[in-house]
C-alpha positions as CSV (number, residue, x, y, z in Angstrom):
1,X,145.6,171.6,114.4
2,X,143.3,174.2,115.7
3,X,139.4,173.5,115.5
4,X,139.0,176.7,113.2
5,X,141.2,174.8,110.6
6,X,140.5,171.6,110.7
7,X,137.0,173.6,109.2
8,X,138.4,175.6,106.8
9,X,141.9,173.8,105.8
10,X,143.9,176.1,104.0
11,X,143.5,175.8,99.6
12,X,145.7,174.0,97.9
13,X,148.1,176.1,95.8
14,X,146.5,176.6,92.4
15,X,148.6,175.5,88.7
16,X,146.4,176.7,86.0
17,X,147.7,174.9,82.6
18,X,146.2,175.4,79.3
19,X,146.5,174.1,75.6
20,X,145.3,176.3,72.9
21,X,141.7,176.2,72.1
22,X,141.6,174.2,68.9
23,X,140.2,175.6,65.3
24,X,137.2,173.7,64.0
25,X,137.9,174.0,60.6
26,X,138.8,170.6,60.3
27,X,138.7,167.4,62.4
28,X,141.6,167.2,64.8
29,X,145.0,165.7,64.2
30,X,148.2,164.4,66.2
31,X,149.1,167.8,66.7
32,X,146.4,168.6,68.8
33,X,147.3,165.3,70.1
34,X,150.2,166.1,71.1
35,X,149.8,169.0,72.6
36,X,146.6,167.9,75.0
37,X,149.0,165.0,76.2
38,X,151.7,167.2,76.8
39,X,149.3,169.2,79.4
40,X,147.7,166.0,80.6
41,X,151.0,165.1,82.1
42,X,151.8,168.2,83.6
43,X,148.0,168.0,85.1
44,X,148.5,164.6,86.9
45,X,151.4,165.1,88.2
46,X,150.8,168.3,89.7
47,X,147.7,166.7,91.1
48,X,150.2,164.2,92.2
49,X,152.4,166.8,94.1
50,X,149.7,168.3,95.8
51,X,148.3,171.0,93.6
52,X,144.6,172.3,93.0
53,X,144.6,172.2,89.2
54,X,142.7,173.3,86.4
55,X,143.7,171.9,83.4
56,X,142.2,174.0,80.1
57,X,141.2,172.7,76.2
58,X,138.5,173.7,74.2
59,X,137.7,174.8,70.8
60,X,138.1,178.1,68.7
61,X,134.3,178.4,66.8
62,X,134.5,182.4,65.1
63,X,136.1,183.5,62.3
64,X,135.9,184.1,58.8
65,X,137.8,180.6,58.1
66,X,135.0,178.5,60.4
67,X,132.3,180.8,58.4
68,X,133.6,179.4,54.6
69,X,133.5,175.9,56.0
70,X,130.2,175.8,57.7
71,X,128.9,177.3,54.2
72,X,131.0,174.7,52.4
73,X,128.9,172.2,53.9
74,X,125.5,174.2,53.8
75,X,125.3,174.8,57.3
76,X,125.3,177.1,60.0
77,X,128.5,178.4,61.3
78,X,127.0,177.5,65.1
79,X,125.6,173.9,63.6
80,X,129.2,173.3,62.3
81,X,131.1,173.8,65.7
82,X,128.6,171.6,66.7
83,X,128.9,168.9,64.4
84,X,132.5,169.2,65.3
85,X,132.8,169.0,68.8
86,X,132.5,165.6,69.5
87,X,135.6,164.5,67.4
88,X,137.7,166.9,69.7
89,X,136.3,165.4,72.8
90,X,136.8,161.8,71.9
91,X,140.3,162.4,70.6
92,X,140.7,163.7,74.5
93,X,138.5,160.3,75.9
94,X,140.9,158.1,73.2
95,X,144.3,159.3,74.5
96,X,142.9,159.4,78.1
97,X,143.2,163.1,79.2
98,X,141.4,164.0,82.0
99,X,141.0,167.6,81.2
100,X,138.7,170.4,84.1
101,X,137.2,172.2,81.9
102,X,136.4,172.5,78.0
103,X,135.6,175.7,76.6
104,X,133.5,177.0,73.5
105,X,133.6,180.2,72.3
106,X,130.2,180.5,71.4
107,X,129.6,179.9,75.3
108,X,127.7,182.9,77.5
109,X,130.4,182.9,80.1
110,X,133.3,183.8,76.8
111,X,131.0,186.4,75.4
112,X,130.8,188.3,78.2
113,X,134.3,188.0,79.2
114,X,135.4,189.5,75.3
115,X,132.7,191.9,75.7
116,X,133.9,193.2,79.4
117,X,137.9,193.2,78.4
118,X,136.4,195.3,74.7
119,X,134.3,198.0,77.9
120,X,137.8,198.2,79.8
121,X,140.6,198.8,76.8
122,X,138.5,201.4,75.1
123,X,137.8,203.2,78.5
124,X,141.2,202.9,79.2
125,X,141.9,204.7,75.4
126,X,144.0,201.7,74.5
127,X,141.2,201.5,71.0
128,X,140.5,203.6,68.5
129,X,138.0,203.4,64.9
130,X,140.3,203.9,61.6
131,X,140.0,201.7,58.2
132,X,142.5,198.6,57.5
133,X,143.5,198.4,54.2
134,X,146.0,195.4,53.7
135,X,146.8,192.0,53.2
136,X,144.9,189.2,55.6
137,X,145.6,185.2,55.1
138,X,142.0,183.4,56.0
139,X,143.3,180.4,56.7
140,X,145.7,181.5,59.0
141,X,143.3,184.4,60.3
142,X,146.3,186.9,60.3
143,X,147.2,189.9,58.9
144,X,150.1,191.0,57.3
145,X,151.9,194.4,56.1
146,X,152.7,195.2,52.7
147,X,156.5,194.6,53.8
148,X,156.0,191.3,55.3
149,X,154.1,190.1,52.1
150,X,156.7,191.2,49.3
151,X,160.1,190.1,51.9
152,X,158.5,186.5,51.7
153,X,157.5,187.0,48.1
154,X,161.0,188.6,47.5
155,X,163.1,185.6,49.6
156,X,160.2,182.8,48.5
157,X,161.0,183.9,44.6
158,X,157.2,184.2,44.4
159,X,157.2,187.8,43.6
160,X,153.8,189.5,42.7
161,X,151.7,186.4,43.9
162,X,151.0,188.1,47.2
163,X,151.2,184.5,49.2
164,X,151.0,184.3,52.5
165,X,154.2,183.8,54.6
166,X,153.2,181.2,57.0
167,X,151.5,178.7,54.8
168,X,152.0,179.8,50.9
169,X,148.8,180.6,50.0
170,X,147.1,183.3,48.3
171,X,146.2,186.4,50.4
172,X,142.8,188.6,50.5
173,X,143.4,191.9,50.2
174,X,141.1,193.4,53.0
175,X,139.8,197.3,53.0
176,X,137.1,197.6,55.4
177,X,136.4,199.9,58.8
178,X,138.1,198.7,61.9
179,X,138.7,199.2,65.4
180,X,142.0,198.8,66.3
181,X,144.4,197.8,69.3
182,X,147.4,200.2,70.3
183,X,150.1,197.2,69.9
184,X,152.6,200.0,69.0
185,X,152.7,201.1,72.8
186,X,154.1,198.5,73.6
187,X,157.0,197.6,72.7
188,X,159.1,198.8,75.1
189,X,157.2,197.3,78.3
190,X,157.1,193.9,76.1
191,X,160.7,194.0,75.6
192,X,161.0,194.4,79.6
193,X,159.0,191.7,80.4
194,X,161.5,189.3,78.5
195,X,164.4,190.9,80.0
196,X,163.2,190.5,83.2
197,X,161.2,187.0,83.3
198,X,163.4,185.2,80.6
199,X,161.3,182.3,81.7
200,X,158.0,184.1,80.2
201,X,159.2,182.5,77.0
202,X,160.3,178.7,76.7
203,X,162.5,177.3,75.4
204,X,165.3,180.1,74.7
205,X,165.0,179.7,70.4
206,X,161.5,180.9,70.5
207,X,162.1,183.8,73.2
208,X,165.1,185.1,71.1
209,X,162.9,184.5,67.6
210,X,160.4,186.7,69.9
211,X,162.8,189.2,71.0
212,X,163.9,189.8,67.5
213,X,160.6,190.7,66.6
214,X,159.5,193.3,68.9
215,X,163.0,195.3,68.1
216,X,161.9,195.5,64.4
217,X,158.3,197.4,65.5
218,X,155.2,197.1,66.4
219,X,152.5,197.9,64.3
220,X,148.5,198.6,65.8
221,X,146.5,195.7,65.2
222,X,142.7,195.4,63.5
223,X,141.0,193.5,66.3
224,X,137.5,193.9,64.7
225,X,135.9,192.6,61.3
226,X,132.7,194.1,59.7
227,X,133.2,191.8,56.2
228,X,131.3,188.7,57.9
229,X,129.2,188.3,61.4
230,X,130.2,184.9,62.8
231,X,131.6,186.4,66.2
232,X,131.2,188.1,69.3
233,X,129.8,191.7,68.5
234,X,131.6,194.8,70.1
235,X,129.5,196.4,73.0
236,X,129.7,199.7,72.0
237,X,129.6,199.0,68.1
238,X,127.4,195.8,67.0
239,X,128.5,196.7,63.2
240,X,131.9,195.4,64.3
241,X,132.8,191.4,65.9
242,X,135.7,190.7,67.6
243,X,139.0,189.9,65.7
244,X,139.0,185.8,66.2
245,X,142.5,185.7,67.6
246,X,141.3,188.8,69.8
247,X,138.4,186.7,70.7
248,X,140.3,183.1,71.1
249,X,143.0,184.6,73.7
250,X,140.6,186.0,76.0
251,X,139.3,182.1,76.4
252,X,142.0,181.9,79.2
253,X,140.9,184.5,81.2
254,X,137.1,183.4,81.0
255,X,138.0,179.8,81.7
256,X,139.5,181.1,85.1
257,X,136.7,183.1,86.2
258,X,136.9,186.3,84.3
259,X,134.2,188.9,84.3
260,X,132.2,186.5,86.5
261,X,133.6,185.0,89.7
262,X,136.5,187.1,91.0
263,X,137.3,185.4,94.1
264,X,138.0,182.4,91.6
265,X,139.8,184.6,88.9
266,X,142.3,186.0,92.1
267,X,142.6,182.0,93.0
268,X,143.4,180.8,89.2
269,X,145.0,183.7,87.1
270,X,147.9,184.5,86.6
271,X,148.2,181.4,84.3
272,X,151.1,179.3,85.6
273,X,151.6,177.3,81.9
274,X,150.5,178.0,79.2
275,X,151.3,175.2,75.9
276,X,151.2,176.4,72.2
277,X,153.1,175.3,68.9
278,X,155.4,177.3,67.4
279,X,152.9,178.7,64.5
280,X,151.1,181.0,67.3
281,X,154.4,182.2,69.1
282,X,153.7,186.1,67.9
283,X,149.7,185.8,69.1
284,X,150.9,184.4,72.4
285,X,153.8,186.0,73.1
286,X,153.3,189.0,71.7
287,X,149.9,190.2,71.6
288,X,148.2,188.3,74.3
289,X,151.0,189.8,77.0
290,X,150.3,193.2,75.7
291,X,146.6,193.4,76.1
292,X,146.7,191.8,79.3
293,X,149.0,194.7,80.5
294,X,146.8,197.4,78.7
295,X,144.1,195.5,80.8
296,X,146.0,195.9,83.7
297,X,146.2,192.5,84.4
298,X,149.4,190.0,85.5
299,X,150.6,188.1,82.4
300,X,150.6,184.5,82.6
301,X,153.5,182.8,84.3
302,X,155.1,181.0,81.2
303,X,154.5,180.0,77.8
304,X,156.2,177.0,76.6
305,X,156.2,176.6,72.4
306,X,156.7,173.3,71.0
307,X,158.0,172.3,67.5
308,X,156.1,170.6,64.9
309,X,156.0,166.7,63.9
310,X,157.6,165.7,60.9
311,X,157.8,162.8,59.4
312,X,160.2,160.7,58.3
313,X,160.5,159.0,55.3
314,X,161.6,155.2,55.8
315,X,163.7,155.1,52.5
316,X,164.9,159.0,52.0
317,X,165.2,160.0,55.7
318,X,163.5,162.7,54.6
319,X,161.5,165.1,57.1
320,X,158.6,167.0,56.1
321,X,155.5,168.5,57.6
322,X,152.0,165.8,58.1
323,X,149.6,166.4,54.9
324,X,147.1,165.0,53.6
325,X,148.3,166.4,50.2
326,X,152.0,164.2,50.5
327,X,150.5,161.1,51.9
328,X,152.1,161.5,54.9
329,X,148.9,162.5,57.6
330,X,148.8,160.2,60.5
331,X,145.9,159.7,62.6
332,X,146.1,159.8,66.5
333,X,143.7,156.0,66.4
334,X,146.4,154.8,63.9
335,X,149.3,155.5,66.8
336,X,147.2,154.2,69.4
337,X,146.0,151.2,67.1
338,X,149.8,150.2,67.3
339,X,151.1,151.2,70.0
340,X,148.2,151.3,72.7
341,X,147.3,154.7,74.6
342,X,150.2,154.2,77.2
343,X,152.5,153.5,74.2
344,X,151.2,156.6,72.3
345,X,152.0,158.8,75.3
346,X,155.1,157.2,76.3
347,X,156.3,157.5,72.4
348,X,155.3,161.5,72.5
349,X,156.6,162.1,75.5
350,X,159.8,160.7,75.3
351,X,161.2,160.4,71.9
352,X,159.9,163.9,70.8
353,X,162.6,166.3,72.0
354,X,160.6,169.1,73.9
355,X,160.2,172.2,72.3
356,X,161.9,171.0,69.4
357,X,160.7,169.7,66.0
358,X,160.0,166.0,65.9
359,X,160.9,163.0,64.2
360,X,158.4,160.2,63.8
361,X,157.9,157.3,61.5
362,X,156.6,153.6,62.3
363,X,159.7,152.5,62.5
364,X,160.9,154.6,65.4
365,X,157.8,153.9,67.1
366,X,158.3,150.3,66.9
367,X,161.5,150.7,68.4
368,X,160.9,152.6,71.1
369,X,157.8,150.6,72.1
370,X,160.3,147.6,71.8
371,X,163.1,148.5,73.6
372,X,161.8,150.4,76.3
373,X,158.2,149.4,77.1
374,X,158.2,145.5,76.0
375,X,161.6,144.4,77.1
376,X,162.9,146.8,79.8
377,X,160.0,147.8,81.9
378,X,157.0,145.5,80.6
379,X,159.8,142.8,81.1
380,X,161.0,143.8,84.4
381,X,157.5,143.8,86.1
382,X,156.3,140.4,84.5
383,X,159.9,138.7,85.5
384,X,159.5,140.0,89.3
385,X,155.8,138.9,90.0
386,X,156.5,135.6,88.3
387,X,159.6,135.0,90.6
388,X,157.5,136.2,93.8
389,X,154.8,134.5,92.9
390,X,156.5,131.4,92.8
391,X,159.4,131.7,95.6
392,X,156.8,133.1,98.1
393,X,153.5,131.3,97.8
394,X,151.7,133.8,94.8
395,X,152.3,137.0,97.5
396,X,154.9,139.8,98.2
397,X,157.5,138.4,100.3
398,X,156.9,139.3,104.4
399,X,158.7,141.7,106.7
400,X,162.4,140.6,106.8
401,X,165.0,141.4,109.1
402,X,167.3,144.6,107.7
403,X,164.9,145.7,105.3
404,X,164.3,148.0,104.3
405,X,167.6,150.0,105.6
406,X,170.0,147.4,104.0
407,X,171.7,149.4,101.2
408,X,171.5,148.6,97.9
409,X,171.9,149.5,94.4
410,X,168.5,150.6,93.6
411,X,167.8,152.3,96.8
412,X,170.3,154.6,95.9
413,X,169.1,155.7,92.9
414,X,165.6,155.9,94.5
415,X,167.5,158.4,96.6
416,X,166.6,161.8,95.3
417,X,164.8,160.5,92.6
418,X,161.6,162.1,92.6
419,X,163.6,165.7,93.1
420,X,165.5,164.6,89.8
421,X,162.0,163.8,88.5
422,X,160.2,166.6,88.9
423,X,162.9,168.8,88.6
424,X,162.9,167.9,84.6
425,X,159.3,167.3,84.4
426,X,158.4,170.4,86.0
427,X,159.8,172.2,83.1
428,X,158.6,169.9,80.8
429,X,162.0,168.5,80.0
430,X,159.8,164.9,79.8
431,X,162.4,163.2,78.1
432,X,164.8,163.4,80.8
433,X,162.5,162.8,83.4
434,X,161.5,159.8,82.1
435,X,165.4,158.8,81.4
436,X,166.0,159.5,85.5
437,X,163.0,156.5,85.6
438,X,164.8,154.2,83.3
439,X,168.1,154.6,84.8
440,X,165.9,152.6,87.9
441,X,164.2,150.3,85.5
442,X,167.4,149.3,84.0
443,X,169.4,148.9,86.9
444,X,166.6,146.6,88.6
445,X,167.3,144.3,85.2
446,X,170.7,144.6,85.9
447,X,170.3,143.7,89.3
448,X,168.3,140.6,88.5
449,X,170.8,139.0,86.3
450,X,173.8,139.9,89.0
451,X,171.9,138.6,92.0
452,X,170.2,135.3,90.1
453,X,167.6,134.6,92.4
454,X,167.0,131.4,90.5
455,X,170.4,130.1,91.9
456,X,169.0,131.8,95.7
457,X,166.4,129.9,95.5
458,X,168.2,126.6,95.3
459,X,169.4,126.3,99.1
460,X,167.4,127.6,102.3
461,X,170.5,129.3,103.4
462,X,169.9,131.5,101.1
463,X,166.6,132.2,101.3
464,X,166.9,135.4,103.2
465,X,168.6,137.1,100.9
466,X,166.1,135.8,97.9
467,X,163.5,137.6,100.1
468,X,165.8,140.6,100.2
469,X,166.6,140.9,96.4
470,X,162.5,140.6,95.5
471,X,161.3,142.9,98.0
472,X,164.0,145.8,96.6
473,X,162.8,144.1,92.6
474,X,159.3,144.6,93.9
475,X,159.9,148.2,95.6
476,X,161.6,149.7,92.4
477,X,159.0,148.7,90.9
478,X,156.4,150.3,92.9
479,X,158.3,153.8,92.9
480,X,159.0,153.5,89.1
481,X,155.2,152.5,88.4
482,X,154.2,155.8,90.6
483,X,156.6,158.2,88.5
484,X,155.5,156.7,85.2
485,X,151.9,157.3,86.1
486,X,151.6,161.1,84.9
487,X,152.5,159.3,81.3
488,X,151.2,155.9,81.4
489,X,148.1,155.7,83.5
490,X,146.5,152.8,82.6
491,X,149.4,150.1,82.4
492,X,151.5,152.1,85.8
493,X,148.3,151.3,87.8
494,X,148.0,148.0,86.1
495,X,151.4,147.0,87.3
496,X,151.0,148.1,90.9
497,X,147.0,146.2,91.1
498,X,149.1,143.3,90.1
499,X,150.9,143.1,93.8
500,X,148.7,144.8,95.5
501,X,149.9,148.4,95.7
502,X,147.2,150.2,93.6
503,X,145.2,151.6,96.6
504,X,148.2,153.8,97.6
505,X,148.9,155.0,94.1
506,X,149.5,159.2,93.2
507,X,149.2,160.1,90.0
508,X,145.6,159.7,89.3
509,X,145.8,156.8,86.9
510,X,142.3,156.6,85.5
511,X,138.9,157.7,85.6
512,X,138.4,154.7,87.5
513,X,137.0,153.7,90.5
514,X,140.9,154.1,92.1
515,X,142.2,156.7,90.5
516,X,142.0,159.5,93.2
517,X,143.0,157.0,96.3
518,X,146.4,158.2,97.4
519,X,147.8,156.0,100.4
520,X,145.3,154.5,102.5
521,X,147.3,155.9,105.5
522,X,147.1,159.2,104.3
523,X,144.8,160.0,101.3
524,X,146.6,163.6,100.9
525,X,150.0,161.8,100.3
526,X,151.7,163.1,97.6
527,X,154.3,161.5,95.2
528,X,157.6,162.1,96.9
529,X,156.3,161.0,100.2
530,X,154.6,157.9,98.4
531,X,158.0,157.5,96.6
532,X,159.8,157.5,100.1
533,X,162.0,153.8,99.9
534,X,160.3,151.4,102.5
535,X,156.6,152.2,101.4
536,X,155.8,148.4,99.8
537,X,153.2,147.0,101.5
538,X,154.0,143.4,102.3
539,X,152.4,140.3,102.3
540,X,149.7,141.3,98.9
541,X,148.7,138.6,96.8
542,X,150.3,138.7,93.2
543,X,148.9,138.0,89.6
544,X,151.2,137.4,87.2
545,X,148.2,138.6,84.0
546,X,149.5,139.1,80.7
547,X,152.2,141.3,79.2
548,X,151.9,145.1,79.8
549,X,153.3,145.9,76.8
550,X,153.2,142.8,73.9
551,X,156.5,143.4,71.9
552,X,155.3,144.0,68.4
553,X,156.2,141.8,65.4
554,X,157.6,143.8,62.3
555,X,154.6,142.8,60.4
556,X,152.3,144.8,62.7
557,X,153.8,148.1,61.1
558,X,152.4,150.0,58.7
559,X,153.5,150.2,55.1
């Protein structure tokens, strides 16, 4: 390496994620949980993989909606963001995200950023000043055309009631001055851009649900408000603020450098993923692409929609939407009072079918706690330590003759693992990802019962190969505890301090005094080369500890 770059190594290569900044109109739920683990574990194991990331959550504070609450409770709009603020950063300390950066919209650095993209459309003649005169849902902060409302009314059987047709209820109907945003131009470049990046959109429902859309027309959009003054004010018109879903989308650009740091904003932007639910498809996929091209500016990389959670009902099998309303709302703490952190994002992660609508109920939960966190993999780890704890004086066996080239079953799966891995993970296929890790796990239980080590252990002759079977137990494990740690933090580097393989971990675990330590050979290891088979490090002392994961008794359920 020459002396000039051992000075300046070359950057990493930048992966930009993002959640959507969350509305403080209320305190937040498990769908916000959801969707901050979700990025979490695309985060860490990027990190893990050698990428510079900047992982991006924050909170939408304008709008009329966040105005009627902060009056609501006689307080200022600005004093009620505040007041609200800390529940969405301990719901991200409670579930263990380890986020980069956590935006406000009432920050300087967003103001200026709305206020510089508002300079560059209108110079660019992409805005013009007419009247809107039409219906607008407050809740939802969206407008909708006369059409739109009586379809829904027409197909709802609601006709006349004017209800809106997201979420049912009643709609204003808004006159007022506006400036608005020439949406209508394009449709045609829109359309393109799915043709030609079918990947823009994830998974394939929502992009044709998208698609189907922009063929029916595109209609200018009001992007400013004059009825209420809880938002940024327009530059060249401080009668007018900003549109709040005008406002919120620009968050990604500012959080990347924006208006203020351009060397960083060329490093960061375009976006590489960007995670939404499926009840702000149109404002991502729609109008956030188009006023980044009337900007002149790349469109993000992808944007991947996930479904809602719905509960089940243990006697019906009914689904339906969380409310507080039905009886049905679950807390985030009430998951994690059951299930743990690890188990709550093990639970999401896996059972929930990405980008589809999921099923939860206790029940399920308990089971898949049960099956495969108590008796597969907590089961497999506390079996292994106890047995090389007591066959080879409370350490990891020493170096043995063979290995670790001797073949055997669970080296071959290790064999392209991590490609398999990453290759579903990558894409936020999480469920199969983690099923390529169990297919390991289970085969190492498998392995225990065919090889009985017990009986090994019996007769010196066959000592060797009792040192043979735990160091491949113990080196499944390792590998299996490094490509669980994007999901499971906590318990994966748990399980590797355990025999002595924490210092070399690669999915930063924790917050922790360890959690950036790669390998102690080479701190910029990354996960497939800590994953290579042969890595264990021999000769550690091992502690048995408790149970990673305490099977739970029925009774521990909720009614």
């Amino acid at each position: 390496m020459s002396e000039e770059k051992e000075k300046n190594p070359p950057k990493k290569p930048s992966y930009y994620i993002t959640t959507p900044i969350y509305y403080v109109n209320a305190a937040p739920h498990l769908g916000h949980a959801y969707t901050s683990v979700m990025a979490d574990v695309q985060s860490r194991l990027r990190k893990a993989m050698g990428f510079d990331v900047l992982f991006l959550t924050g909170i939408d504070e304008h709008g009329e909606k966040v105005a009627q609450a902060a009056a609501e409770h006689d307080m200022s709009p600005q004093a009620w963001c505040d007041s609200l603020v800390p529940a969405f950063k301990d719901l991200l300390g409670l579930l263990n995200i380890e986020n980069d950066d956590f935006i406000r919209t009432t920050e300087p650095r967003h103001t200026k950023a709305v206020q510089t993209l508002w300079e560059d459309l209108l110079a660019k003649d992409y805005l013009y000043k007419d009247t809107y005169d039409g219906w607008y849902c407050v809740p939802e902060e969206t407008y909708f055309t006369e059409t739109q409302v009586h379809q829904s009314d027409e197909k709802k059987g609601t006709e006349g009631q004017h209800l809106c047709p997201d979420c049912g209820r009643p709609l204003e109907r808004v006159e007022e001055e506006s400036w608005f945003f020439k949406l209508s131009a394009f449709q045609e470049p829109l359309l393109e851009l799915y043709e030609k990046n079918p990947h823009f959109i994830e998974p394939e429902i929502r992009r044709n649900e998208v698609v189907s859309f922009v063929k029916g027309g595109l209609k200018d959009l009001s992007v400013s408000r004059t009825s209420f003054d809880w938002g940024i004010p327009l530059p060249f018109d401080d009668k007018h603020v900003t549109y709040v879903w005008f406002d919120a989308l620009i968050n990604y650009l500012t959080a990347a450098g924006f208006a203020e740091d351009a060397e960083k904003f060329s490093y960061r932007w375009p976006a590489n993923a960007q995670l939404i639910g499926k009840d702000i498809l149109r404002f991502h996929c729609v109008i956030w692409p188009a006023m980044l091209m009337a900007a002149g500016i790349e469109v993000s990389d992808e944007v991947f929609v996930h479904g809602f959670l719905l509960v089940k009902d243990e006697k019906t099998g009914d689904e339906t939407k969380m409310s507080k309303s039905r009886g049905n709302a679950i807390t985030p703490q009430s998951v994690v009072d059951l299930l743990g952190v690890d188990g709550f994002r093990y639970f999401f992660m896996s059972d929930v079918k990405p980008g589809a609508d999921g099923s939860i109920s206790w029940s399920r939960m308990a089971q898949v706690y049960n099956t495969d966190l108590a008796n597969s993999w907590g089961n497999l780890v506390s079996r292994t330590l106890n047995m090389s704890a007591k066959y080879f004086d409370g350490k990891v066996p020493g170096p043995l003759a063979g290995w670790p080239d001797a073949e055997n079953p669970l080296k071959e799966i290790v064999t392209g693992l991590v490609d398999r891995f990453n290759h579903a993970a990558f894409e936020f296929g999480y469920d199969e990802a983690l099923a390529e890790v169990f297919k390991l796990i289970h085969a190492a239980n498998h392995y225990i019962e065919d090889m009985e080590p017990w009986t090994l252990a019996k007769s010196e002759a066959t000592l060797p190969k009792l040192q043979m079977v735990i160091l491949n137990l113990l080196e499944a494990i390792r590998i299996a505890a490094h490509l669980l740690m994007p999901f499971m933090p906590e318990t994966s580097a748990e399980a590797l301090r355990r025999f002595g393989q924490l210092e070399e971990r690669g999915c930063g675990a924790t917050s922790g005094d360890a959690s950036v330590s790669r390998s102690m050979s080479d701190p910029g290891a990354t996960l497939d080369e800590i994953c290579v088979w042969g890595n264990l490090k021999l000769e550690q002392p091992v502690e048995k500890g408790d149970a990673l994961f305490p099977r739970l008794d029925p009774k521990d359920l909720e009614a």
